[in-house]
N, C-alpha and C positions, 0 to 999 in steps of 0.2 A: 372826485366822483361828481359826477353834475345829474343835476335833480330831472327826472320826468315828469313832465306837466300831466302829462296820460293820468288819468283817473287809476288804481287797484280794481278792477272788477271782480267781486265774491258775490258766485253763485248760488245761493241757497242759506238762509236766515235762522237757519237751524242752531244749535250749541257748535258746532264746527264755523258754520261762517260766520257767525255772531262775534268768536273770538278773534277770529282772520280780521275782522272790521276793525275792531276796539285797539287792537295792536297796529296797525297799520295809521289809523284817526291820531293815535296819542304819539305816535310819530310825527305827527305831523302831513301825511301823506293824505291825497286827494281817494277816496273811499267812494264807491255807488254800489250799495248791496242790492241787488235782485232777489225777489223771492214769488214763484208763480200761486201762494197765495195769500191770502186776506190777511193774514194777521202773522208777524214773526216768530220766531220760539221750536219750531219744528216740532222734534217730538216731548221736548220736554214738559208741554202744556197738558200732555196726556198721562204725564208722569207724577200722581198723587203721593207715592211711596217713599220715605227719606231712601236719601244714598247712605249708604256705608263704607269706613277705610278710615281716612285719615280727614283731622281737620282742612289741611290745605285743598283737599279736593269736595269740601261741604260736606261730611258724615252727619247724618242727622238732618238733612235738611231736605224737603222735599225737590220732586224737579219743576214744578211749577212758579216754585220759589227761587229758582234757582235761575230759572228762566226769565220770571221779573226781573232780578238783577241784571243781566245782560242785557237786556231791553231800556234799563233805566240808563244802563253807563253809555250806551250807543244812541242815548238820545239828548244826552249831555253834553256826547261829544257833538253832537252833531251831523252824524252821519250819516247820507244820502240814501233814505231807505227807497226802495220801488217796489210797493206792494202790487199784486194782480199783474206781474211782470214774468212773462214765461220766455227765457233762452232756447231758442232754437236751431241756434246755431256759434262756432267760433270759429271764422273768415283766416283765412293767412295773414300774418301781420297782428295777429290779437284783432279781431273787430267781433265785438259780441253784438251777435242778430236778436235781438230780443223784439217781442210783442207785448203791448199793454193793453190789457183791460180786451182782450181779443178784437180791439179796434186800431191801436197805433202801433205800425211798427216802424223799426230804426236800428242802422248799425252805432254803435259805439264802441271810438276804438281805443283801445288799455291798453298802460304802461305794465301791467300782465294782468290776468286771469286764475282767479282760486277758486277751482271746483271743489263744491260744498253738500253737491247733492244729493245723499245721504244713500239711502237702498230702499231695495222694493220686497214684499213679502213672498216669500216661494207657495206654489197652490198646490196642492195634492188631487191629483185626479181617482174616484172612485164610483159605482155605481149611485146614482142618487146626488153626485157631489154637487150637481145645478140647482137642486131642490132650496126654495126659501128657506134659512133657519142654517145654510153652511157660509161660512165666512173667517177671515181671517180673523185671528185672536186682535191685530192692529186694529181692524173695523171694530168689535166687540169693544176695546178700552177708547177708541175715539166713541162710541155710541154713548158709553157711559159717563168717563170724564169731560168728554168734553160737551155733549148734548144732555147730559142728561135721558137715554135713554134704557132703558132696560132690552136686551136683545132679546131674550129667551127667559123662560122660566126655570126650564133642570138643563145643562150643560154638559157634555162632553168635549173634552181638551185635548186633541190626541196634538203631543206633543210637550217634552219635559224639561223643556230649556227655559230660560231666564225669562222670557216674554208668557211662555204658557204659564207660569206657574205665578209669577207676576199678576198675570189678565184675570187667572182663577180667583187669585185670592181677590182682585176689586170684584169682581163678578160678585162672589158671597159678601162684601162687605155694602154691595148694592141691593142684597134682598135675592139675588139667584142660585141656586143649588147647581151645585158643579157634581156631578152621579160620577165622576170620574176623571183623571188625567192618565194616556197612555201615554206609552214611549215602546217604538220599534227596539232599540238599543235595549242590551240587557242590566243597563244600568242609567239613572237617570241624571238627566242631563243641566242641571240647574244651581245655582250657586243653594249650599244646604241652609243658611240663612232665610230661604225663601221657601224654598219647598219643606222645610218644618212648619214652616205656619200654616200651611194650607194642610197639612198632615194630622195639625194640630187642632185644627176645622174639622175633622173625622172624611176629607178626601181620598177615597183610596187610589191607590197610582198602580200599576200596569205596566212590567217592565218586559218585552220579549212580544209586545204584544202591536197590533195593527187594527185601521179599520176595516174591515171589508166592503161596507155597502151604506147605504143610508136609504131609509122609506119611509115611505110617504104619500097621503094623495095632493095636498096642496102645498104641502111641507113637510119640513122633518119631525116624525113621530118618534120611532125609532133607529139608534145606529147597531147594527151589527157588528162586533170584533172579535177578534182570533189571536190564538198564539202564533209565532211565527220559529223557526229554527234558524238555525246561524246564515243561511244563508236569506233571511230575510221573507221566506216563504210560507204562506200559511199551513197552520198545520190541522188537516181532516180531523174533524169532529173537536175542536177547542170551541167551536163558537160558540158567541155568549151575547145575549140581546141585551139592550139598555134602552128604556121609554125615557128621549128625552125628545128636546122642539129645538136645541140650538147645539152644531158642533159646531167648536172655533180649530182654524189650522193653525197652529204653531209650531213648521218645521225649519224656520231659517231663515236667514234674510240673505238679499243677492245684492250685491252693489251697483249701482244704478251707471252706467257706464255710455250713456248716449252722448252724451256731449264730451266724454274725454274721449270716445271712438271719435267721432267729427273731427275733434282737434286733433285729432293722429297721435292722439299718447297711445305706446309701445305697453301690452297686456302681459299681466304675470298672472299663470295660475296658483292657488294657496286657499287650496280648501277646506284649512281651519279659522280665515277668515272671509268664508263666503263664496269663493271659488275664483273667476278672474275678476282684476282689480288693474287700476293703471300699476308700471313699474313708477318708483317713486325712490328717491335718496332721501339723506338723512334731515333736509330744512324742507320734505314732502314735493319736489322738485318731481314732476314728471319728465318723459323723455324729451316733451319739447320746450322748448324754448322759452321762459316765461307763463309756462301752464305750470301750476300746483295742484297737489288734489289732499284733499282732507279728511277725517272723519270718514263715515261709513261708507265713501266714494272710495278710500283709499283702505281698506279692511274693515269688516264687519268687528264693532267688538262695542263697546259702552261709551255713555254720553261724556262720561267723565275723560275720557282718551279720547274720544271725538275735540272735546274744547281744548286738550293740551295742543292736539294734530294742528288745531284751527291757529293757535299760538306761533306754535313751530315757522307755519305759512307767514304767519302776519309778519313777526320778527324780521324773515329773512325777505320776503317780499318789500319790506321797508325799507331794509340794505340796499338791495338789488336795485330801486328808484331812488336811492341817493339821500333819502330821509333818516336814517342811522349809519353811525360809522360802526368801521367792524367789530373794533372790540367791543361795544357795547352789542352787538349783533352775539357773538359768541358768547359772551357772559349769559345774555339771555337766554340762548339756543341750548346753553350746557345747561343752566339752571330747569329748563322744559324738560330737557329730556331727564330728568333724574327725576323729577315727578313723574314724567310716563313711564321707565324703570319703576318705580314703586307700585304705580297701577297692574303692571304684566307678573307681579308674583302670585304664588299661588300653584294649587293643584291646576286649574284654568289659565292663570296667568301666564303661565312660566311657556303654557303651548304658544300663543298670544306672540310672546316673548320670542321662542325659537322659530314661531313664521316668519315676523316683522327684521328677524336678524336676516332671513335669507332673502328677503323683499331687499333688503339695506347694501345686503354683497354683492345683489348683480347691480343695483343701481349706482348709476355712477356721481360720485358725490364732485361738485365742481364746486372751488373756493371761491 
């Protein structure tokens, strides 16, 4: 097999492309990580909270820590970082169109291409939703972690999955009174490791229930909510006011899909990891041709399966430009995926588990 001079190009410097890099560098293989902002690490710099699971995946360690390390090993290696560097496009033939600094731009063309870039927050449309003081539960933990801001003073969360209840509990660990976390679903949506603490805070949570509105004359004063019935419809006369100045959205996140549409990777819907996604085999091999896609590009699910995803890519994308021979390509690919096996158990997991099986059976796995 003979070596490609082409660079790896990895899209996005988050915990997914950070690993795609690091595996790819200690191969041996020519690396230029893009990331269109200032500083690496994606979202784990927003991530105060330790991870939990098993040692080999960091239990016990925050994500911020967790994100210095990858920063530290990709700067070791030496790895061709391009901060203020926005992709906007990927050419036939791999040629990635990027812009720097919103003044240079330039194609560069890759021995392949690892989409890295990650998802975007879903908005909830409701009366008042434009009003100062409504914003994603994301904006809220970037205000806090990472500016040091305070968003609000009393808090409503509508929303009960791993980021709302996540965002709550820094909220109150920064000085902000959370009045409340709903959840439309009649059951709430959140690893219970997390949503105990915030319960344990005296947060009361809200299951079956919606916002209806939000008021205000230069902000949000008060939100309005209601029950809802099975079929998700509010129900006359449940409604209930709550004086607060800040709702956060937290209902899901969408995978960020403009540059694997450009490059013409082939979309699968699986709307328990976010809804469409590229089609993807088993070393994260999109439909074309030397495009990978990684992490919350390739299913919505945790940072800690984003960097194995980013692994998976790096390994096999080393193979594939001539910098690993196979067997050590398979050793390693079996060894990943049996840590990402152990990530997808669980009540949550095991769903995780049977999307990613049927992402894996239509896509077609090529040796």
């Amino acid at each position: 097999m003979g070596v490609d001079s082409k660079p790896a190009v990895v899209v996005g410097a988050g915990p997914a492309g950070l690993c795609a890099a690091i595996e790819l560098k200690r191969a041996g293989a020519p690396v230029v990580l893009m990331d269109e902002n200032g500083k690496p690490g994606g979202q784990l710099f927003k991530q105060i909270h330790k991870f939990f699971g098993s040692r080999e995946h960091s239990a016990g360690t925050r994500g911020f820590e967790i994100g210095r390390r990858l920063l530290a090993d990709s700067l070791e290696l030496g790895i061709d970082v391009r901060l203020d560097t926005e992709v906007v496009g990927i050419e036939p033939g791999l040629g990635v169109w990027a812009v720097e600094r919103r003044s240079r731009s330039y194609t560069l063309e890759a021995g392949c291409v690892i989409l890295a870039t990650g998802a975007s927050e879903n908005g909830l449309a409701f009366p008042g939703w434009t009003l100062p003081g409504v914003m994603t539960a994301g904006c809220a933990q970037t205000l806090v972690n990472v500016h040091r801001v305070l968003p609000g003073r009393r808090v409503l969360i509508v929303g009960s999955g791993n980021v709302g209840v996540i965002v709550g509990y820094q909220l109150l660990q920064a000085g902000a009174e959370v009045a409340a976390i709903i959840e439309g679903a009649p059951a709430l949506g959140g690893y219970g490791v997390h949503t105990a603490k915030v319960r344990r805070a005296g947060v009361p949570f809200y299951c079956g229930t919606t916002i209806l509105r939000a008021e205000g004359e230069e902000g949000v004063e008060r939100a309005v909510i209601a029950k809802v019935d099975r079929g998700f419809k509010p129900i006359a006369g449940t409604e209930e006011t709550l004086e607060v100045d800040t709702i956060c959205i937290a209902v899901g996140l969408t995978p960020a899909l403009d540059l694997a549409y450009l490059a013409g990777c082939k979309p699968i819907f699986v709307p328990e990891l976010g809804g469409n996604m590229p089609l993807h085999d088993g070393y994260m091999r999109s439909s074309v041709e030397g495009v990978y896609v990684v992490g919350d590009t390739a299913g919505v699910e945790e940072a800690s399966t984003a960097m194995e995803e980013g692994r998976l890519a790096g390994i096999h994308a080393a193979y594939a430009l001539g910098f690993l021979g196979e067997a050590a390509m398979r050793e390693r690919t079996e060894a990943t995926w049996g840590r990402l096996d152990s990530l997808r158990q669980g009540v949550f997991g095991q769903k995780r588990f049977a999307a990613k099986a049927r992402i894996l059976a239509e896509g077609k796995v090529r040796a």
